[in-house]
KOLRO-906334 format. One line per field, with one value per residue (C-alpha): residue number from 1; residue in three letters; z, x, y. Coordinates in steps of 0.25 Angstrom, whole numbers. Layout:
N
num (NUM|...)
residu (ALA|...)
c3 (Z|...)
c1 (X|...)
c2 (Y|...)
//
This chain:
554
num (1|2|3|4|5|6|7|8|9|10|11|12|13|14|15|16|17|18|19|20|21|22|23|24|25|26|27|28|29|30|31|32|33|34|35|36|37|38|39|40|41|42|43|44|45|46|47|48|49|50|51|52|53|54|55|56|57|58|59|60|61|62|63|64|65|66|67|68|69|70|71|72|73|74|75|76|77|78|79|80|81|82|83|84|85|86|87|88|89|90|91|92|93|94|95|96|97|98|99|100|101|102|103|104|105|106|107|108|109|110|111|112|113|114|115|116|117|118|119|120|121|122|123|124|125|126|127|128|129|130|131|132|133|134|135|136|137|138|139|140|141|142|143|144|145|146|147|148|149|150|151|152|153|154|155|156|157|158|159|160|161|162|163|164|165|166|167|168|169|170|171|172|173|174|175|176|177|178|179|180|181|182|183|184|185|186|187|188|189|190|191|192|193|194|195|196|197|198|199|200|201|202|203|204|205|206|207|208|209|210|211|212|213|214|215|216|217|218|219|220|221|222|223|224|225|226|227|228|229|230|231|232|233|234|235|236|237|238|239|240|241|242|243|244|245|246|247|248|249|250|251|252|253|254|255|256|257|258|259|260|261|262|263|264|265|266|267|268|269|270|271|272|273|274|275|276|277|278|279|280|281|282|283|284|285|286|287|288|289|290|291|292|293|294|295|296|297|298|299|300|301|302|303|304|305|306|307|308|309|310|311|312|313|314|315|316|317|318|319|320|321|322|323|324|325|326|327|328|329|330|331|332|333|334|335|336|337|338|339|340|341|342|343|344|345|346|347|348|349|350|351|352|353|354|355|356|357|358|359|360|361|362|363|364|365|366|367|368|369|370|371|372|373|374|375|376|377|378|379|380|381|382|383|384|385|386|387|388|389|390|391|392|393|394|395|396|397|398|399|400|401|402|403|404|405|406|407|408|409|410|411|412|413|414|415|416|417|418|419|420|421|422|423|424|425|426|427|428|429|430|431|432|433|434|435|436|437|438|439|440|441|442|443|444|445|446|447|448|449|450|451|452|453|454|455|456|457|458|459|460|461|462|463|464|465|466|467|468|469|470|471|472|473|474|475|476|477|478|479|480|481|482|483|484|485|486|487|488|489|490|491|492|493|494|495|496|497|498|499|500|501|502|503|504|505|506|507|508|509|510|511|512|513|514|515|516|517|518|519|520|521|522|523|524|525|526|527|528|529|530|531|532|533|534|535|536|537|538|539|540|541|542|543|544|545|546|547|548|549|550|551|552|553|554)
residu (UNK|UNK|UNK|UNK|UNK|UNK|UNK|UNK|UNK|UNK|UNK|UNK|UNK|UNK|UNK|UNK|UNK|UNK|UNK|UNK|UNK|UNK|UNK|UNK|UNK|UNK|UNK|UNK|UNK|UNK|UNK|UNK|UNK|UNK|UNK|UNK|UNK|UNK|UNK|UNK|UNK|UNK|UNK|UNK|UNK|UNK|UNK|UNK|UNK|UNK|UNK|UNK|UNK|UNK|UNK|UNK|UNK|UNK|UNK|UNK|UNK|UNK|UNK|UNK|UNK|UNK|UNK|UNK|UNK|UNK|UNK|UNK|UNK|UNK|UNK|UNK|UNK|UNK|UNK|UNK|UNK|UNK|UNK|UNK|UNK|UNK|UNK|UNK|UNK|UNK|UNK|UNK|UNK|UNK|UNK|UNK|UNK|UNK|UNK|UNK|UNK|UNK|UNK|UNK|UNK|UNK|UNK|UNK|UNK|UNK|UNK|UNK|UNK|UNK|UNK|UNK|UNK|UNK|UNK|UNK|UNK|UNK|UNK|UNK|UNK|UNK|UNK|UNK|UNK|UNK|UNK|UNK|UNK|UNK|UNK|UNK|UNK|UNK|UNK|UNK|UNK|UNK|UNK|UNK|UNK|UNK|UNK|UNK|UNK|UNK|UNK|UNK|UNK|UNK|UNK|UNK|UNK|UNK|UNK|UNK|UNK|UNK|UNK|UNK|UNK|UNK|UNK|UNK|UNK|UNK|UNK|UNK|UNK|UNK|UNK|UNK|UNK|UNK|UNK|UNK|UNK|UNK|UNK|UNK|UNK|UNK|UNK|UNK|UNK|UNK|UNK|UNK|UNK|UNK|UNK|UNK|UNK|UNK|UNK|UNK|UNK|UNK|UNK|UNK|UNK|UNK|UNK|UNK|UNK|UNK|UNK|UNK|UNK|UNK|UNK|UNK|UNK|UNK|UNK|UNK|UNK|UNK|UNK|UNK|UNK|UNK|UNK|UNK|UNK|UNK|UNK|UNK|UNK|UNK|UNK|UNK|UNK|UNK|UNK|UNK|UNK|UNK|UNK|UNK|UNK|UNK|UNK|UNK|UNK|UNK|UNK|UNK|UNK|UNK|UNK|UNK|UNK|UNK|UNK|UNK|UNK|UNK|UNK|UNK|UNK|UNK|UNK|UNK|UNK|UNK|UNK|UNK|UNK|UNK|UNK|UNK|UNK|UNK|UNK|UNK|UNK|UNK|UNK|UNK|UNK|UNK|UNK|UNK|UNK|UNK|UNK|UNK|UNK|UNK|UNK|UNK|UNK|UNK|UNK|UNK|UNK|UNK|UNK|UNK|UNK|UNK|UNK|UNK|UNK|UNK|UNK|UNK|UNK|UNK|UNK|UNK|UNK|UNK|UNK|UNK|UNK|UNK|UNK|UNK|UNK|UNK|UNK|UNK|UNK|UNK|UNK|UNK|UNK|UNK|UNK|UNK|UNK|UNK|UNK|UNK|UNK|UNK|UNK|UNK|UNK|UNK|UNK|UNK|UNK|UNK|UNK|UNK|UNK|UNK|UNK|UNK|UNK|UNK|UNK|UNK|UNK|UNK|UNK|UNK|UNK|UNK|UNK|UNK|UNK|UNK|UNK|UNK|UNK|UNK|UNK|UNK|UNK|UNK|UNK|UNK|UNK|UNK|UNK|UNK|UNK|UNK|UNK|UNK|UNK|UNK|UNK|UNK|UNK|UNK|UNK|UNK|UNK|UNK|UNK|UNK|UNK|UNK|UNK|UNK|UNK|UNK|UNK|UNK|UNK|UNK|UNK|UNK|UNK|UNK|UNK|UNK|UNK|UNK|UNK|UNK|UNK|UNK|UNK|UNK|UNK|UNK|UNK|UNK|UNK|UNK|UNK|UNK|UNK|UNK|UNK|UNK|UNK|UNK|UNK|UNK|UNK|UNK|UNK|UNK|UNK|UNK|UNK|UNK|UNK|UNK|UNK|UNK|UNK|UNK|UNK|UNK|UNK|UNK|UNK|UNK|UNK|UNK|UNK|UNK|UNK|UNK|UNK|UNK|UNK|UNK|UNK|UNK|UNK|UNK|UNK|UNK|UNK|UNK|UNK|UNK|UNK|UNK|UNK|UNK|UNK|UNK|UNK|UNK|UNK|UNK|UNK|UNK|UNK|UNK|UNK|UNK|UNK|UNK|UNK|UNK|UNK|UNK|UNK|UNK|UNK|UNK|UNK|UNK|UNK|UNK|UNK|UNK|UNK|UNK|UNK|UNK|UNK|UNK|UNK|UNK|UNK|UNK|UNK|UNK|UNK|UNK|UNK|UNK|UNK|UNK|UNK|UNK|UNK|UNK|UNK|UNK|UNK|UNK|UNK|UNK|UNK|UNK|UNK|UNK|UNK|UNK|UNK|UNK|UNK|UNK|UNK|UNK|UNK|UNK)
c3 (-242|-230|-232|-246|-237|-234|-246|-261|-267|-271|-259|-252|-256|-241|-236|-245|-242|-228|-231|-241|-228|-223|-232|-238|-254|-262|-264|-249|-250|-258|-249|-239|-228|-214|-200|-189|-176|-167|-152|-150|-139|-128|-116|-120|-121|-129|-138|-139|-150|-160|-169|-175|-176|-182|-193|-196|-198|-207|-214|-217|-221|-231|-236|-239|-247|-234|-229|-214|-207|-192|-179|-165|-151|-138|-130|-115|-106|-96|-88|-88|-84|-73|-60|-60|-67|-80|-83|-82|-97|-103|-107|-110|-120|-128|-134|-137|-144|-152|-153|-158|-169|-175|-175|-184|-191|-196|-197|-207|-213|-212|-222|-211|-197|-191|-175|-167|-152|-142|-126|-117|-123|-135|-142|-140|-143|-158|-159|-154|-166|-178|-175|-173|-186|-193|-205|-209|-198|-188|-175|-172|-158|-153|-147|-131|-124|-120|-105|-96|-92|-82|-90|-84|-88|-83|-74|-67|-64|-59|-50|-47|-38|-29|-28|-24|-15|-6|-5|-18|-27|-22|-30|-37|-42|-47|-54|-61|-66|-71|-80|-89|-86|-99|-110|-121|-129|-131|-124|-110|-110|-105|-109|-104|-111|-122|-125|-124|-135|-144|-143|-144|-157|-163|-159|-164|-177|-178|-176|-184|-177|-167|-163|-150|-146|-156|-146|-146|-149|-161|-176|-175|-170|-183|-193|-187|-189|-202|-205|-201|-206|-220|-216|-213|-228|-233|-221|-228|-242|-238|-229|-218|-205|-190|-187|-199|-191|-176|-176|-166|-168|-164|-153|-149|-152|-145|-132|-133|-135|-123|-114|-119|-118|-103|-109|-101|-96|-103|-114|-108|-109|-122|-132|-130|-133|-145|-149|-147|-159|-167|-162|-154|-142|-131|-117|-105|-105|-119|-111|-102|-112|-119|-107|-103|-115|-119|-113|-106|-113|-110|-97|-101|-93|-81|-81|-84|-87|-101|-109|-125|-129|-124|-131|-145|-144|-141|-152|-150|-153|-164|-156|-146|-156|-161|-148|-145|-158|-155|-144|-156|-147|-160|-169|-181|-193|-187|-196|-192|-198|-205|-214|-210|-201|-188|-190|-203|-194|-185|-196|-204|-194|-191|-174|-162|-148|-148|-132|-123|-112|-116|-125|-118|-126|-125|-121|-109|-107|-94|-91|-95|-96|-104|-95|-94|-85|-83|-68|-64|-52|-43|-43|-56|-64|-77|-77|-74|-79|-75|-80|-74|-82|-72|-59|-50|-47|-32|-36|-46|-35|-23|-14|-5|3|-6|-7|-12|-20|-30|-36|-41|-34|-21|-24|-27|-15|-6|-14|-12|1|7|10|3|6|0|-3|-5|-18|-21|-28|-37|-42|-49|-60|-71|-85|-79|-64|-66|-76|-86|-80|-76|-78|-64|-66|-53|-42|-49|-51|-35|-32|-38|-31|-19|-19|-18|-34|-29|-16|-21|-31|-37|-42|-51|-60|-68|-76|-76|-85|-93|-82|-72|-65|-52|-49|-55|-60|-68|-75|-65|-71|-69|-62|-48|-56|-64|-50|-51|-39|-38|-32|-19|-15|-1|7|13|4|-3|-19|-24|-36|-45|-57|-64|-60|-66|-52|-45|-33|-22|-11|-6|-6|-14|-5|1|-14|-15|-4|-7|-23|-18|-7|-19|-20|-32|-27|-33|-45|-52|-66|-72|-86|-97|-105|-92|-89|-104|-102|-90|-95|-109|-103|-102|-94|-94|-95|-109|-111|-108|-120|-122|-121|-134|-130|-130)
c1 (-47|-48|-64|-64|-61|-77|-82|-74|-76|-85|-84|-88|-100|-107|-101|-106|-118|-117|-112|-122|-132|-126|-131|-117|-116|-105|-100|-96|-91|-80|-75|-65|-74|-71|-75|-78|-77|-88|-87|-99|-110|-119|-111|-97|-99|-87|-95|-110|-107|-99|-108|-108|-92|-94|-104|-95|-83|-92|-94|-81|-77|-88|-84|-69|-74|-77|-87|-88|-94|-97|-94|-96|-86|-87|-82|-82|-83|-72|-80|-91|-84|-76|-76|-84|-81|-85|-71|-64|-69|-64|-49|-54|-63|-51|-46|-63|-63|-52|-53|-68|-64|-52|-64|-74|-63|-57|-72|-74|-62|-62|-54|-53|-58|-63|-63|-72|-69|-69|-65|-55|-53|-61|-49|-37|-46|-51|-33|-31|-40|-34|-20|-22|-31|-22|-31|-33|-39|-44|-49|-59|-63|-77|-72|-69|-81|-80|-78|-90|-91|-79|-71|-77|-76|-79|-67|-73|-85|-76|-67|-83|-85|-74|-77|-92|-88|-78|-88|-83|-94|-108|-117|-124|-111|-106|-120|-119|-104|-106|-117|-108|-96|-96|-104|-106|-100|-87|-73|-72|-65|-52|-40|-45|-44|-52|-48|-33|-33|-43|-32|-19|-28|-25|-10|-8|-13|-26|-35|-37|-32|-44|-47|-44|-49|-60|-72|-83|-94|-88|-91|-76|-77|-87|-79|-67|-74|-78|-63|-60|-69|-62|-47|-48|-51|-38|-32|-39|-31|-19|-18|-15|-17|-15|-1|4|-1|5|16|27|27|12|14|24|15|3|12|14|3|-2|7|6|-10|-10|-17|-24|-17|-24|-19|-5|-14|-18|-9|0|-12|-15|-2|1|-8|2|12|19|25|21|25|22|38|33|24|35|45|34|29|44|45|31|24|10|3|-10|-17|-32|-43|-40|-25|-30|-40|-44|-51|-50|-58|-48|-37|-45|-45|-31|-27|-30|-18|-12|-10|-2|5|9|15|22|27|34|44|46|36|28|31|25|27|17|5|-8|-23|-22|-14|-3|8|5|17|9|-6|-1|5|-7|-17|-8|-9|-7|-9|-21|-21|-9|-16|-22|-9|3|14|28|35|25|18|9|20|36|29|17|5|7|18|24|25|33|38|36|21|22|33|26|22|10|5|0|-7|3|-2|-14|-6|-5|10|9|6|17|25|17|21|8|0|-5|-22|-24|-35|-39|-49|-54|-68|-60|-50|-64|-70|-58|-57|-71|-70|-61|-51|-42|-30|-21|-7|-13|-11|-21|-19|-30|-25|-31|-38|-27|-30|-29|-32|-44|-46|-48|-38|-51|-50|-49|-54|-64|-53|-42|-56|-61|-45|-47|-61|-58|-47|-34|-30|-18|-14|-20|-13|-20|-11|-17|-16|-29|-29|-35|-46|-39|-47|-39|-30|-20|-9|-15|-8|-13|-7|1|5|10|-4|-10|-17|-3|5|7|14|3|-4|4|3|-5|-11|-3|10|18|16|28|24|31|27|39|47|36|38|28|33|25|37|37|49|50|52|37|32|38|30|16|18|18|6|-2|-15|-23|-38|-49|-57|-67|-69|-82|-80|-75|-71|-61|-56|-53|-47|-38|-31|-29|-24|-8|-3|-9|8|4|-10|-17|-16|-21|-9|-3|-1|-14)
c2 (-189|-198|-197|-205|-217|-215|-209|-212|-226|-236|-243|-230|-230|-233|-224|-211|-217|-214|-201|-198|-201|-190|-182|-180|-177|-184|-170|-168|-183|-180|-168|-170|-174|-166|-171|-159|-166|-158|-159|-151|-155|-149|-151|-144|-129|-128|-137|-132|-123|-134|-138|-122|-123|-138|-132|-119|-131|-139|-123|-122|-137|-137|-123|-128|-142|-153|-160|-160|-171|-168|-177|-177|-179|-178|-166|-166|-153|-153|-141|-151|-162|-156|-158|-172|-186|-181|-175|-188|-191|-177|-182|-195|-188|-181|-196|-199|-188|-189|-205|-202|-192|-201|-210|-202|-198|-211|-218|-207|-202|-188|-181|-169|-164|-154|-152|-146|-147|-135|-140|-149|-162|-161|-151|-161|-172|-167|-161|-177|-181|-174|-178|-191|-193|-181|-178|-162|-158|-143|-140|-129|-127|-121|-110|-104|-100|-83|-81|-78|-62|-57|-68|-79|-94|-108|-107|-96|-105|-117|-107|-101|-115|-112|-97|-99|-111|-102|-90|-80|-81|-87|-98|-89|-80|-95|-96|-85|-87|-101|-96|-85|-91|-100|-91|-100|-110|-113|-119|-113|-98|-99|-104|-120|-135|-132|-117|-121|-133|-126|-116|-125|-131|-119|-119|-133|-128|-138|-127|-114|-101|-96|-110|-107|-93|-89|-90|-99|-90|-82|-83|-83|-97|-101|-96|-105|-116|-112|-110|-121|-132|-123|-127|-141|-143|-136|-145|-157|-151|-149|-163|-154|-163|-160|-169|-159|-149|-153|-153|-152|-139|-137|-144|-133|-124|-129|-131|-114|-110|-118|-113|-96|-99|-106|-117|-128|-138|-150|-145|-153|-165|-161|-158|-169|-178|-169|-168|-185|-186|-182|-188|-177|-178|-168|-169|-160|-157|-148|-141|-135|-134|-125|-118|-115|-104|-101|-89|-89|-78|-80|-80|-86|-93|-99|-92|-77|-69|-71|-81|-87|-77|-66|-74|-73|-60|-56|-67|-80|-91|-86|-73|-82|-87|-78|-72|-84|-84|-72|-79|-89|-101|-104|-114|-105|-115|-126|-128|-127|-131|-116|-122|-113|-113|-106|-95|-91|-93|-82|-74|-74|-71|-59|-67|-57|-54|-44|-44|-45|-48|-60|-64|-59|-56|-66|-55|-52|-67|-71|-79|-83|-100|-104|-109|-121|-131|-144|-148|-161|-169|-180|-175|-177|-182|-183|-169|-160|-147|-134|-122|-111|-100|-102|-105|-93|-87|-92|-107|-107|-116|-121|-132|-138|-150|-160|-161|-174|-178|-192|-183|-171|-171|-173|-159|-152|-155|-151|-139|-135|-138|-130|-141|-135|-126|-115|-123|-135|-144|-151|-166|-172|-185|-198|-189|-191|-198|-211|-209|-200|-205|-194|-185|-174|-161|-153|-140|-138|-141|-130|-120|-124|-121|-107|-105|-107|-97|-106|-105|-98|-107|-123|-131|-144|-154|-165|-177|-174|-159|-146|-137|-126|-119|-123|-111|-114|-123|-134|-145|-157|-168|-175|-185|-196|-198|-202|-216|-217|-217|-204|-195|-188|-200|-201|-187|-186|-177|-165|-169|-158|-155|-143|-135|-128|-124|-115|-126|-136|-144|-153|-161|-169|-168|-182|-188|-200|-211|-207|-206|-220|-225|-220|-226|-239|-237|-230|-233|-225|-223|-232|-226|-232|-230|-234|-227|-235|-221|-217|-232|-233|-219|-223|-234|-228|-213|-209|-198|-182|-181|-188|-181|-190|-198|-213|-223|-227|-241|-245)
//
């Protein structure tokens, strides 16, 4: 056991000491000690509730022979953060987090953890963390949040903006809906960031089946967490560690699933940062490749109707799995946490699609393509993604005047302010990785798009990326950036941007020879950064094409 390090020996007499100041016993000395990584505070609502899931993980450790030993990391709130400088810190936070757990985890040598994350960047973070470290290791999420009555959620309040500012609802209709909007605790309702890697957790095999779905509020949830704080001791038994686990077969898995489920589009900027961990490679080229032959089955918060919870009922993950397995797009002998392969999971639990309307059959999917796709081009060259599960049919292909914007607060306030038009694509550039920096997350111009009634006539076109919540043509991810010398930072005013999505094409029609011309007049716009967290973050950050990583060769 990795913990003897800290607790057999002469030598080590110290540091029983400090353990026995704990109030630990020689008896729980000797077990294999279990570190539960909690993300809970009081600003994140998909966090408030943690501690309750930490103390049912500690239950079911204790139950099957460990000795948990709790800590603490950060978690930002992306809802909170949007729409003003705090967001530029949220990807920076995903390498903190998982920098500060291989921290704890080597200064104490944990013989097993348990993580407990629930939104955004905290879920790839803790996935980030156990790969790299690779000791016996499980993820159990807090849970989504239920939708509001009518099948409200957060996105109803941010399209609400729009909505009351062109006259459709007044002030008081806004006040009302931002109060039930969000019921309670737990990861946003819809199908968003924190939802989709929860989710995709569960696909990869680090997380126990229900991780994704069971909702926040349930005893359901508890028990989870009880079960598994019991399995990672049998992981610790069996040796049984999270690079035997991913494998290049759940990275084919995890790419599925996200496009059947219309999974955010971070998850693009995820995954391959995930996934990097180990070792694997995973360009935006896999995406389309799996998007070409994978189905969209579901159509959940922002693309459709229905919410996480809905999808719990009719199923959950294994219930999509098991569809897709039906077409032979599963990869069924990829082990998982369970200790089981994920073809004897889905056998076991008997998995089926209890709803067809929330899980389409293969044989009668949402669409032929799965939600996501891959655009390239002059605009961008390296690649940019889009959510087209959420794009409505008459945006699929679109050609436009340029609206060009170095900021996000700059789009808002034309958006808002009637400035405008339908047929316009709008261009918010400097806000990638480097440029931004921090690559900010741009859900209040796609919702004030929506509000204002031209989600079916606008399309917004930008380096920086997109909430889960996001619906529309918009496309995020243009790399390379505006700060890199990107295309998308000679657009001008008035120029014409082609779009089209089926034939995953994005082209600014200038010619060349002009293109030529404004690279060597280009002048990027002064930004002044006084935060040494997002300096250190610019110069250490790669391409969104590359998740966003920090360079290797540092």
């Amino acid at each position: 056991m990795r913990s003897k390090k800290m607790t057999e020996g002469l030598e080590k007499a110290p540091h029983r000491s400090l353990l026995h100041a704990l109030g630990l016993t020689r008896e729980e000395m000797s077990r294999p000690l279990v570190g539960v990584v909690n993300s809970a505070n009081e600003v994140v609502p998909g966090h408030i509730h943690l501690d309750r899931i930490a103390e049912a993980v500690k239950a079911g450790v204790r139950m099957a022979g460990g000795t948990p030993m709790e800590f603490p990391v950060i978690g930002v709130c992306d809802g909170l953060a949007m729409n003003h400088e705090g967001m530029r810190y949220s990807l920076p936070s995903r390498e903190i987090i998982a920098d500060s757990i291989e921290i704890m985890a080597s200064a104490h040598p944990f013989d097993a953890l348990v993580l407990i994350p629930n939104c955004d960047k905290i879920v790839p973070a803790m996935l980030m963390a156990a790969l790299r470290l690779n000791i016996p290791a499980i993820l159990v999420s807090g849970g989504p949040m239920m939708a509001g009555p009518d099948g409200t959620d957060l996105i109803s309040v941010f399209e609400g903006v729009g909505r009351a500012k062109r006259g459709e609802i007044t002030e008081e209709e806004l006040s009302r809906l931002e109060e039930c909007a969000c019921p309670g605790c737990g990861s946003c309702a819809g199908m968003f960031t924190a939802n989709s890697m929860n989710c995709l957790s569960e696909t990869i095999g680090l997380a126990l089946p229900g991780n994704g779905t069971i909702p926040a509020v349930t005893a359901e949830r508890i028990r989870l967490a009880k079960t598994a704080g019991m399995r990672v001791m049998d992981l610790v038994k069996r040796n049984l560690r999270p690079r035997d686990i991913v494998t290049e077969m759940a990275v084919a898995n995890a790419v599925t699933l996200d496009m059947a489920l219309g999974c955010s589009t971070n998850t693009v900027l995820h995954l391959p940062a995930v996934f990097a961990e180990a070792e694997l490679d995973l360009d935006l080229s896999i995406f389309d490749e799996v998007s070409r032959r994978t189905p969209n089955l579901c159509k959940l918060s922002p693309a459709g109707p229905h919410h996480v919870e809905d999808l719990h009922r009719a199923g959950g993950i294994p219930a999509v799995m098991a569809e897709l397995d039906r077409k032979g797009l599963i990869n069924r002998d990829a082990m998982t946490v369970t200790g089981h392969t994920v073809g004897e999971n889905l056998d076991e639990l008997k998995a089926a699609v209890r709803d067809h309307e929330v899980i389409r059959s293969v044989d009668e999917p949402y669409a032929a393509q799965g939600g996501i796709a891959i655009l390239r081009g002059n605009l961008a060259p390296e690649g940019a993604v889009v959510k087209q599960s959420a794009v409505a049919p008459e945006m699929m292909k679109r050609s436009g005047p340029a609206r060009v914007f170095d900021s996000e607060e700059a789009a808002n306030e034309a958006i808002l302010g009637g400035r405008i038009a339908a047929g316009d694509i709008i261009v918010i550039r400097y806000e990638g990785p480097r440029g931004g920096p921090g690559m900010r997350e741009m859900l209040s111009p796609t919702a004030n798009i929506n509000g204002m009634g031209l989600g079916h006539s606008v399309a917004l076109v930008t380096d920086g990326r997109f909430s889960g919540g996001t619906r529309g043509a918009a496309i995020g991810h243009v790399s390379p950036e505006a700060a890199d010398g990107g295309t998308i930072a000679l657009v001008r005013e008035g120029d014409t941007i082609a779009l089209d999505i089926p034939a995953r094409s994005m082209e600014l029609l200038v010619d060349e020879a002009e293109l030529d011309r404004r690279r060597a007049e280009l002048r990027h716009p002064e930004k002044t950064v006084t935060s040494p967290v997002l300096r250190r973050y610019s110069r250490l950050v790669t391409s969104a094409a590359s998740g966003g990583v920090y360079r290797k060769n540092i």
